[in-house]
Structure formats: structure tokens, C-alpha cells
C-alpha positions as CSV (number, residue, x, y, z in Angstrom):
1,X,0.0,0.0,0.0
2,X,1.5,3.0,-1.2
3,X,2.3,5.7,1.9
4,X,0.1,9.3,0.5
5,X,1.7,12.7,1.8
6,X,-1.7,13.0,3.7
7,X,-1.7,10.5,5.9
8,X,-0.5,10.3,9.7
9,X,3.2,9.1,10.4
10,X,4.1,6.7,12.8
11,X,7.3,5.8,13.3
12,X,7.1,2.8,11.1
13,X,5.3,5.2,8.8
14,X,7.8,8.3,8.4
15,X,11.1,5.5,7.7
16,X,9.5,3.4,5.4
17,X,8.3,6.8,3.4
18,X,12.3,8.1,3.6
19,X,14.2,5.3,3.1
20,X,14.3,5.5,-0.6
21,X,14.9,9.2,-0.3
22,X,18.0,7.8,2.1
23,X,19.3,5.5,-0.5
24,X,19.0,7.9,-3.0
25,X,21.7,10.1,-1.5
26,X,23.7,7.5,0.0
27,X,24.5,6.4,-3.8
28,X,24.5,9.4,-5.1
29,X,27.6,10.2,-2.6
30,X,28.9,6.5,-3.7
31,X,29.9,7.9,-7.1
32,X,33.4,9.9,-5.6
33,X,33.7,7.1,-3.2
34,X,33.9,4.5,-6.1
35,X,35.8,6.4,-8.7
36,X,38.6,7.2,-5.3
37,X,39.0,3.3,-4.3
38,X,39.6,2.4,-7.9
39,X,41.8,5.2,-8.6
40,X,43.6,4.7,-5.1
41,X,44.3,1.0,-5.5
42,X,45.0,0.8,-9.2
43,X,46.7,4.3,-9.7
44,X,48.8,5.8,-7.7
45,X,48.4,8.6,-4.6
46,X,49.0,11.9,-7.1
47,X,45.5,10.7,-9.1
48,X,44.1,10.0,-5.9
49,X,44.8,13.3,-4.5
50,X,43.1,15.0,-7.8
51,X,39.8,13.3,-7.3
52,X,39.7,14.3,-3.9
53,X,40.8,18.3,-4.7
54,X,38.9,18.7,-7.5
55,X,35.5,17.0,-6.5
56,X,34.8,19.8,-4.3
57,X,34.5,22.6,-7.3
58,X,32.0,19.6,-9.5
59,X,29.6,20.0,-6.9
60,X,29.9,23.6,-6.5
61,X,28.9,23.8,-10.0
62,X,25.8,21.1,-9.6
63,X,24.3,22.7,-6.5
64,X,21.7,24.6,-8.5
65,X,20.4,21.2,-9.2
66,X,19.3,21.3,-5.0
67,X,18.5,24.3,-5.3
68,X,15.6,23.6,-8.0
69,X,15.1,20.4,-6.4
70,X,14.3,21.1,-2.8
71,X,13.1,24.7,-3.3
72,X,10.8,24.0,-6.1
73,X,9.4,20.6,-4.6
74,X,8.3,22.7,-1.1
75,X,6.5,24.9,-3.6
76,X,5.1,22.1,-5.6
77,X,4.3,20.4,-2.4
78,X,2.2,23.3,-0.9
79,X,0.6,24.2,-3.9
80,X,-0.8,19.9,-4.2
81,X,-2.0,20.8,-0.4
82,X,-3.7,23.7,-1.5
83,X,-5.6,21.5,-4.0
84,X,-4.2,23.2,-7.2
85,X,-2.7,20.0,-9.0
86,X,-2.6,21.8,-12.3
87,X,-0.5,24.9,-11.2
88,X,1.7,22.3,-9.0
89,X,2.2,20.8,-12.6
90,X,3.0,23.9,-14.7
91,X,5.4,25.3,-11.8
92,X,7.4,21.5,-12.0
93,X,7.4,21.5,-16.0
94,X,9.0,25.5,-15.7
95,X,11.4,24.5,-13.2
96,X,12.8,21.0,-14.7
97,X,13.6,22.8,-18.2
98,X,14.9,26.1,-16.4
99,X,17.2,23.9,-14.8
100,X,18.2,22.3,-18.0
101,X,18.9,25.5,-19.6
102,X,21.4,26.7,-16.5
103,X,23.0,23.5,-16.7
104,X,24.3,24.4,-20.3
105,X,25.9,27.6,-19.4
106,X,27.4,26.0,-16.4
107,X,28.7,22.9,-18.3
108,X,30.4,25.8,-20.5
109,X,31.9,28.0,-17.8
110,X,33.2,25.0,-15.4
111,X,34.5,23.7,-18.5
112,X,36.7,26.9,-19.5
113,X,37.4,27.6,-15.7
114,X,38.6,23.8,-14.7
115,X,42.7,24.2,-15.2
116,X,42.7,28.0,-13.5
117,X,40.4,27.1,-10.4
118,X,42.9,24.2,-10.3
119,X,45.8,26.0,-10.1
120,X,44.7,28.6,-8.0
121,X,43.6,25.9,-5.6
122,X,47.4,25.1,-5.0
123,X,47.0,22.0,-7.5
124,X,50.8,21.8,-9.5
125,X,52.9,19.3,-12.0
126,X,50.2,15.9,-12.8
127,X,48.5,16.8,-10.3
128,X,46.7,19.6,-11.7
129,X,47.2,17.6,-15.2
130,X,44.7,15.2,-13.2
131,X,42.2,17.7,-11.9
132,X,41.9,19.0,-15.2
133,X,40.9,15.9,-16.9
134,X,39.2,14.1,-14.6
135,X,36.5,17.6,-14.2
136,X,36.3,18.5,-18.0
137,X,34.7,14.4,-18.6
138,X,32.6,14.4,-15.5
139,X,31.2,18.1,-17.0
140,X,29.7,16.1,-19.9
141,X,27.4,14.8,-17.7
142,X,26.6,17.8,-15.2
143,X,22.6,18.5,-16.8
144,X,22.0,14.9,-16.2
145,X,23.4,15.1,-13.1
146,X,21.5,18.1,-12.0
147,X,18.5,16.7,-12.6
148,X,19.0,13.7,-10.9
149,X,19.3,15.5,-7.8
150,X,16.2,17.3,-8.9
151,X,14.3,14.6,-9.4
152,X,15.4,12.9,-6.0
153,X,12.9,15.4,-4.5
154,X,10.5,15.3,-6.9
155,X,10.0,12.0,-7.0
156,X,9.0,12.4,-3.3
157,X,6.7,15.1,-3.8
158,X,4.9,12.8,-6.6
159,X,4.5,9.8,-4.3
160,X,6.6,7.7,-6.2
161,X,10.1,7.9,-4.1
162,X,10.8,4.2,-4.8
163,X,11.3,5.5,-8.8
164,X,13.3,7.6,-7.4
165,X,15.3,5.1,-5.4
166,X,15.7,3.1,-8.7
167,X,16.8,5.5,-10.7
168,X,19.3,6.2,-8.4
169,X,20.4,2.4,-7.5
170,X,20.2,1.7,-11.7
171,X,22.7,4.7,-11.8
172,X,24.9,4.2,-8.7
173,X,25.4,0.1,-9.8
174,X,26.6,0.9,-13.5
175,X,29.2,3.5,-12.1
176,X,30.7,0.6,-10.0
177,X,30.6,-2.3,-12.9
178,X,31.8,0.5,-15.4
179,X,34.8,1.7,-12.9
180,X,35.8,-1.9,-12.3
181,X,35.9,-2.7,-16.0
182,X,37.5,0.6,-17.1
183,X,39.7,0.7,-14.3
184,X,40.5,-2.5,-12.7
185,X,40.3,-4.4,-16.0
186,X,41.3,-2.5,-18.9
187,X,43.7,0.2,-16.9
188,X,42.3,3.4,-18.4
189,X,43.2,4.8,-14.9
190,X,41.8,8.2,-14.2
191,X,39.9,8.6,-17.4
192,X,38.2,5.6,-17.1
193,X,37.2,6.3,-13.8
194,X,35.7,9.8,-15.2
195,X,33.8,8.5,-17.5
196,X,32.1,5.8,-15.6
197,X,31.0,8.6,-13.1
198,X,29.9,10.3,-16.4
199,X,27.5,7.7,-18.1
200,X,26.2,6.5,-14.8
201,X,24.8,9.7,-14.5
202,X,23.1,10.2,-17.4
203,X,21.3,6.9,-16.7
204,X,19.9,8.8,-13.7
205,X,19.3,11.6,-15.2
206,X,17.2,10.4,-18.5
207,X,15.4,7.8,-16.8
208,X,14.4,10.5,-14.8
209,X,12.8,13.1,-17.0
210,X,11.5,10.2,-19.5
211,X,9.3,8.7,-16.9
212,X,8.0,12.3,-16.2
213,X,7.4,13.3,-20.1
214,X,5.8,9.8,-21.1
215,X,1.7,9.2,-21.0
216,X,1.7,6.3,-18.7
217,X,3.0,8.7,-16.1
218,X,0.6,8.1,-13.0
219,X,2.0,9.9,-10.8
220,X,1.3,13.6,-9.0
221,X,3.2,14.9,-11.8
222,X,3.7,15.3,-15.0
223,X,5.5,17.6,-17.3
224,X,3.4,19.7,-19.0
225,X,3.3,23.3,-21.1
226,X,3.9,26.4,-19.0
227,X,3.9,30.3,-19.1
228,X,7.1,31.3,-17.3
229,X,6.2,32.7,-13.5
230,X,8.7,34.9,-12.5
231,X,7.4,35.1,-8.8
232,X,6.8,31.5,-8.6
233,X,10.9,30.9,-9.8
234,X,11.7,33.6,-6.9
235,X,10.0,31.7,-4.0
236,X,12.2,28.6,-5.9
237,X,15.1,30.2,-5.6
238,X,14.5,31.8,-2.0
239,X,13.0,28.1,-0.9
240,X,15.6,26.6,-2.2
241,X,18.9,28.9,-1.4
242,X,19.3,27.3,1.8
243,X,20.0,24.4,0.2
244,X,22.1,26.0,-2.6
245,X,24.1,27.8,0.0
246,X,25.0,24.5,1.8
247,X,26.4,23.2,-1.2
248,X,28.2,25.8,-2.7
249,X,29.7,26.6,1.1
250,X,30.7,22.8,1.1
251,X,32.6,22.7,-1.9
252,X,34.2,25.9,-0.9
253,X,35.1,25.1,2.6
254,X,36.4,21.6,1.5
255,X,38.7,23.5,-0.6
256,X,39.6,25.7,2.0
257,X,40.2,22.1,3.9
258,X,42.7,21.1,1.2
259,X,44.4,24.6,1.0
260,X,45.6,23.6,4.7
261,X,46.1,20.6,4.5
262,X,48.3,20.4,1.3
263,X,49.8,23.4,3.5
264,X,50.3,21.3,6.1
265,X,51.1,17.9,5.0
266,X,51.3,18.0,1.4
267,X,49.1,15.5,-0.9
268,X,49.4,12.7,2.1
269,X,47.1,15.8,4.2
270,X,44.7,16.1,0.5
271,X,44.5,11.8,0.3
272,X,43.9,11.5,3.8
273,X,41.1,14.4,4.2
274,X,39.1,12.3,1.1
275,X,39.1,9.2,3.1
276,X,37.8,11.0,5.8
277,X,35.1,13.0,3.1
278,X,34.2,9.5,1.6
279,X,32.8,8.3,5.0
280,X,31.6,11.9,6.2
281,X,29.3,12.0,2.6
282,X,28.0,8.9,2.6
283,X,26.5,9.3,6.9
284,X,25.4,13.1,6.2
285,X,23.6,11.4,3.4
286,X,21.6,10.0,5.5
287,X,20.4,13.1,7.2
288,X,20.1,15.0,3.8
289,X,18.4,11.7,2.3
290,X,15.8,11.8,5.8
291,X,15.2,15.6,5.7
292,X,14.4,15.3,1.5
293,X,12.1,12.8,2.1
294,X,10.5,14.2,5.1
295,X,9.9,17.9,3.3
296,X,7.3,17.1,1.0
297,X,5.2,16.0,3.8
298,X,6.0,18.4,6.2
299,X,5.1,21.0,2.7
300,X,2.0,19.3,2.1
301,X,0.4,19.5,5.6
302,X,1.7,23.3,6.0
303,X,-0.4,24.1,2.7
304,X,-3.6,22.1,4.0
305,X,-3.0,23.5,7.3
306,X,-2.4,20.6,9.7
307,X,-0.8,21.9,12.1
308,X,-1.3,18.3,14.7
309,X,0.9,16.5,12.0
310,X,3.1,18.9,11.4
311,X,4.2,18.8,15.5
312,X,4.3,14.8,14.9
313,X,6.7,14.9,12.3
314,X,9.2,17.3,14.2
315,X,9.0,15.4,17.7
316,X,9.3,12.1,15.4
317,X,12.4,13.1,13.5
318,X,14.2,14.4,17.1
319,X,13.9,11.0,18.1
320,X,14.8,9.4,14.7
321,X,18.0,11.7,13.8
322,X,19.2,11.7,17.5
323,X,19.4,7.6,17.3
324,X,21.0,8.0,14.0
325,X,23.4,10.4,15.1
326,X,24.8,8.5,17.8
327,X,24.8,5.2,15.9
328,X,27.1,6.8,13.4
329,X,29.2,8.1,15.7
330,X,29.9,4.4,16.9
331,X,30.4,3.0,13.5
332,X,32.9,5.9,12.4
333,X,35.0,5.0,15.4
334,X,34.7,1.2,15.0
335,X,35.4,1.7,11.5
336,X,38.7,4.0,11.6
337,X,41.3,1.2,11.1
338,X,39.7,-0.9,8.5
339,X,38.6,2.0,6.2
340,X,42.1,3.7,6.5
341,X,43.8,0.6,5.9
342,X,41.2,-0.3,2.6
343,X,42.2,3.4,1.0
344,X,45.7,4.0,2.0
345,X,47.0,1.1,4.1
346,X,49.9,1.5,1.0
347,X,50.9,4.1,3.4
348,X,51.8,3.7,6.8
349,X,52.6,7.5,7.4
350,X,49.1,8.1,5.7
351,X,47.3,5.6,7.1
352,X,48.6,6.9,10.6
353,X,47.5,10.2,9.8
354,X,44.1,8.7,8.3
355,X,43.4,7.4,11.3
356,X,44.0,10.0,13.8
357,X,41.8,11.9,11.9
358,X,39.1,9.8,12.0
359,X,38.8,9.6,15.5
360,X,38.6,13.8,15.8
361,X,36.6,14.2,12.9
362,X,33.6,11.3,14.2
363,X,32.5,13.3,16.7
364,X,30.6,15.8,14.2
365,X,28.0,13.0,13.6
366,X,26.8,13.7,16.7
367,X,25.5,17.1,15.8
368,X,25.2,17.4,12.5
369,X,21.7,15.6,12.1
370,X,19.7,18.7,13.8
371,X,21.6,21.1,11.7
372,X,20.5,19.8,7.9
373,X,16.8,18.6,9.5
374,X,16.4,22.1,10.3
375,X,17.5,23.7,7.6
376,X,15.7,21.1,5.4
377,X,12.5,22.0,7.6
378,X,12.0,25.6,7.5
379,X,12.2,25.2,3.3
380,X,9.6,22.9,3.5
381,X,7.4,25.7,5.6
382,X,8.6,28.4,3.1
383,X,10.8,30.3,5.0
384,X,13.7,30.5,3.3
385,X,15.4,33.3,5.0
386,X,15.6,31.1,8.5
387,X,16.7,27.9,5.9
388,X,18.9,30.0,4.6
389,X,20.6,31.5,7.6
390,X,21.3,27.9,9.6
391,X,22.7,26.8,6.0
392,X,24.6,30.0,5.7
393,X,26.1,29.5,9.3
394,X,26.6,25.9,9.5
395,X,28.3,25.5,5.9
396,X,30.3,28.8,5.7
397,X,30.9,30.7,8.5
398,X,31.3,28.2,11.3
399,X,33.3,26.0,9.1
400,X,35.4,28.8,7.9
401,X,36.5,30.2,11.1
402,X,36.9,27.0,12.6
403,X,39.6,25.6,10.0
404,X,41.5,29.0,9.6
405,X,41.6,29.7,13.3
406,X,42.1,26.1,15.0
407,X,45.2,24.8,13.4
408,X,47.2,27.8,13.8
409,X,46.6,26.5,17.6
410,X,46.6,22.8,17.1
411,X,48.3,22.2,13.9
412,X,46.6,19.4,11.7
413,X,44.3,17.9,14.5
414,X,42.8,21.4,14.3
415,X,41.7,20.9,10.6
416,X,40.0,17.6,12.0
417,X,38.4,19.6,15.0
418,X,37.4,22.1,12.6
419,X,33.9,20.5,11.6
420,X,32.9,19.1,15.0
421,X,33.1,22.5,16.4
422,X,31.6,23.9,13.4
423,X,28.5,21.3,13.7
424,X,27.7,21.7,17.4
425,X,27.2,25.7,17.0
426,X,25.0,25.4,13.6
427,X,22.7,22.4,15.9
428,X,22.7,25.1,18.6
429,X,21.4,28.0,15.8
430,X,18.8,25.2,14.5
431,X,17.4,24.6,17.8
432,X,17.1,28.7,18.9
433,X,15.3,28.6,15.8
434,X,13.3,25.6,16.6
435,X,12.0,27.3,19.6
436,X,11.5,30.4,18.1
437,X,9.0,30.0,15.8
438,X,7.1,27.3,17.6
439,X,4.2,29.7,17.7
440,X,4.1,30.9,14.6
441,X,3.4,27.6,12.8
442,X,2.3,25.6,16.1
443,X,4.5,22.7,15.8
């Protein structure tokens, strides 16, 4: 029986409706983490490095694709509350090939601004040689990509998230059987790696839009004609800056990470930071994956005005994401030796250094889960100043401070501190906010 954004959510109820929103994300973090084993066990640690620096500026550039996504589903999500299915349908058609168009011109511009961002970066020698071509292939792919992270939330908001999930799955498996042929078997190294990220993404990316252009399409949604609405692709943007802002702040802190640590250790500081990123994407995942597939519901019952559920949903997911949180914490300690020694056990120095890290940087699990919920949450209600400012904080500022001002006091165990420290303030920020506004929307 198929779970309808109207009904009430038990416990049972709310993770069976967000699991395939989880999954979703999980893979779609498992495409870096895939092409970085290959590349680390059949290249060599200079390719590895590249990955790792460069991936940071790829998703800059694909972070309009949450943007549209996240922002435009919590309007398409009110407006299906509000009973208007046929506007809800025109404002998804105008926002799907908006986002195709911006995905052009920023296939274009990343592709002419790959080797200088590089090199201002610090990148040098192969290294850079590396950057360079391993971010001009994945480019190829970046509309398809952005929409796949599109659809991820509108699948949601159409009541069909486990489409969604298998769109994601379908794209997530062929990157792994294409990197282990390209790479593992017929040694095209780097490249290969690059373009089995590539094509796996366009698989997500058209099945995507072609299940929401054919006729059989039974879903909430369907792409339609529109007349462009210049207010409605405002309240997108605003909705959905938040979740831009978190991105783009991501990519640039993380480069900010590898400024210090190539600084401070050379590439073993770059290759030992991506291990810790590969396990770091794949638990916030979770989180992101809950709070995408909680918004459309938490959307939904704002615009029919429900406010009992919407009070159910947030004292549910307090209870869910603190479990999680301290679960992951767990596994990231447990897990320290064996995923150091899996990515750069090559390396004793690294792996040393690897695994230090680890056991700083796990404690950021524990508060990062409130942080994206609440962001995620006050989107769904519209409010994308508040979204915006908890992103704004907990990506940027918080970050920033934390790894420019804690190493010069603790060296490199301050670049690992950096994000627990940064992640406890922002959950501090989401919960002032929390209590805040209770009255105003009577959760």
C-alpha cells in the first residue's frame, strides 16, 4: 500500500516513506567514493589526490540542481495541499527545463574555468594535469546530473520515491561495474574512472525526465506546457537557497580544507582528508536523504493547514536523527582502522595520519543531524530566510572560522576539529530557531 503525503506518520510510517529518499543520496555520494578506491588502488596517490581536490568545485557547480530540487518541490508540495494540482504541474514543468537550460551555461563556464580554479587551488605538475581531466569528462554529464538530484525530490513530492530510489540504484550500480571494468580491468586509470561517473549519471538523469514526459506517467506529476512565472521561480530560488548555500559553502570550505592541508602535509594531508570525506558524505547522506524525504510532507500538511501533524513529524524526527546520530558516531570510530587501511593502508605515514583523523573528525556526527533537518524543515514551511541562515552558518561561517583559526593553535588535529566545532554551534542555531517560531506555525 502506497504511503500518501496526507496520511499520519508513525514511526514505522515516516522511515518506510524516507528510506528510498535515504538510499537515494547515499549512492549518489557513492559515485566519488567509487571512482577514489579504484583510482587509489589501481593508480597511484598523485591521481588519488586530484579526485579528492577537484570534486569539491563539481559539486559547487551542480548545487543549482538542489537548489531547484528542494526549493521547487516545497512549492510544488504546498501548492498539491492547497488542491491546485494543475498549477503544481505547470510550476514542475517550468522548473525541470529552467534547470536544463542553467545547466548548459554551467557545463560551459566550469569547462573553461577547470585548469585556472585548479591551479589557484594550490594544484601543481600531474596533479593539476589530473584535476583537469578528470573535471572537464565528468562536465559532460553535469545537466544529467542536475536533474537527478532534482528529481530525487520530486519523485517524493509525486508519491513515487521508490522510482526515485531506482533510478538512483540503476545509476549508482553501472558506475561501480563501469569503474571496475575501465579501471581494474582495462587500466584506463583516471579517465576511465571519469567516464564511468559520467554515463552512470546520465542513466539517472534520463530515466528520470523520460518517466515524467511519457503518457503512462501516473504519478502527482507530470510535465506539462507552462507560461514562465517569474514570482513562482523567486519563491524557488529563495525556498531553495538554503540548500544552494550549503552546497556551494561545502565545496568551498572543502577547498579551503585542502588549502591547509596540502599546506600542512602535502598531498598525504589532500588523500587522507578524502578518506575522511568519503565516510563523512555517505553518513550526512543520511540526514540530507531523511530531511528530502521528510519535506514534501512536512510541505504538504503546511499548505492544508495541519498543524497536529506537522508537531508529529518534528518530535518524530528528534527521536529518529538523534538515534542515528549517535549510531554513526559508533560506526565511524569502529570503522577508523579498516577504512584507512582499505584506501591507503599503501601508506603507513598516511594511514597513521588517516586514522587519527578519524577519531577527531567522528565526533561531528553527533550534531550534525539537527543542523540539515532544520534547515531542510524551515524550506519545507517556506521560510527560506531562516533555511537559509542555519545553512549559511553551519556550511560557511562556522566552518570557515573554525579551520583558519584552529590549526594555527593545534596544527593538523585542528583541521580535524574544525567540523565538530563547526557542527555543534549550527545544531545550537537550529534549535534557537526551533523554539523560536514554535508559535508561529504551532508545531
Amino acid at each position: 500500500m502506497e504511503i500518501k503525503l496526507s496520511d499520519h506518520f508513525s514511526y514505522g510510517r515516516i522511515i518506510r516513506f524516507t528510506i528510498p529518499s535515504i538510499a537515494m543520496m547515499m549512492f549518489t555520494s557513492i559515485y566519488g567514493v567509487v571512482d577514489g578506491f579504484f583510482i587509489s588502488t589501481f593508480t597511484n596517490k598523485t591521481s588519488f589526490a586530484a579526485v579528492n581536490f577537484i570534486f569539491p568545485f563539481l559539486m559547487m557547480l551542480g548545487a543549482l540542481g538542489f537548489m531547484f530540487g528542494t526549493g521547487g518541490s516545497a512549492l510544488v508540495a504546498k501548492t498539491l495541499g492547497e488542491g491546485n494540482t494543475e498549477k503544481a504541474n505547470k510550476l514542475f514543468s517550468m522548473i525541470i527545463y529552467l534547470s536544463i537550460a542553467t545547466g548548459a551555461v554551467i557545463t560551459v563556464l566550469g569547462f573553461v574555468l577547470m585548469r585556472p580554479i585548479a591551479s589557484l587551488l594550490g594544484a601543481e605538475g600531474q596533479m593539476l594535469d589530473d584535476c583537469v581531466t578528470y573535471g572537464r569528462i565528468i562536465l559532460i554529464s553535469m545537466i544529467p546530473f542536475m536533474l537527478q538530484i532534482e528529481f530525487q525530490s520530486f519523485f517524493i513530492t509525486a508519491e513515487k520515491p521508490k522510482l526515485g530510489l531506482f533510478a538512483t540504484l540503476a545509476s549508482g550500480i553501472t558506475n561501480i561495474v563501469l569503474d571496475a571494468l575501465f579501471v581494474g580491468v582495462l587500466g584506463f586509470d583516471l579517465e576511465g574512472a571519469a567516464w564511468a561517473t559520467a554515463i552512470s549519471q546520465c542513466i539517472g538523469g534520463v530515466f528520470s525526465i523520460g518517466y515524467f514526459i511519457l503518457p503512462t506517467n501516473n504519478s502527482l506529476l507530470k510535465l506539462t506546457r507552462f507560461s514562465f512565472d517569474g514570482k513562482a521561480l523567486i519563491k524557488t530560488c529563495t525556498n531553495g537557497s538554503s540548500e544552494l548555500m550549503s552546497n556551494i559553502s561545502m565545496s568551498l570550505v572543502s577547498m579551503l580544507y585542502n588549502f591547509q592541508l596540502i599546506r600542512l602535509e602535502g598531498e598525504n594531508g589532500v588523500a587522507a582528508y578524502g578518506v575522511l570525506m568519503y565516510v563523512s558524505m555517505i553518513f550526512i547522506a543520511i540526514f540530507i536523504g531523511y530531511s528530502i524525504g521528510t519535506a514534501p510532507i512536512i510541505g504538504f500538511n503546511y499548505g492544508a493547514g495541519n498543524d497536529g501533524e506537522l508537531k508529529n513529524i518534528l518530535k518524530k524526527s528528534v527521536v529518529i536523527l538523534s538515534i542515528t546520530s549517535l549510531v554513526m558516531l559508533l560506526l565511524s570510530l569502529v570503522l577508523a582502522m579498516p577504512l584507512s587501511k582499505l584506501f591507503v593502508g599503501y601508506d603507513q605515514k598516511l594511514y597513521e595520519l588517516t586514522v587519527r583523523g578519524f577519531y577527531i573528525f567522528s565526533f561531528s556526527f553527533l550534531f550534525s543531524g539537527i543542523g540539515i533537518f532544520g534547515s531542510s524543515f524551515f524550506t519545507a514551511l517556506n521560510n527560506g530566510l531562516i533555511s537559509a541562515i542555519i545553512s549559511f552558518l553551519r556550511t560557511l561561517v562556522f566552518q570557515t572560522l573554525s579551520v583558519v583559526l584552529l590549526p594555527i593553535i593545534m596544527g593538523i588535529d585542528g583541521v580535524w576539529l574544525s567540523l565538530v566545532v563547526a557542527e555543534l554551534l549550527a545544531g545550537i542555531v537550529a534549535v534557537v530557531f526551533f523554539v523560536g517560531n514554535k508559535k508561529k506555525y504551532n508545531y
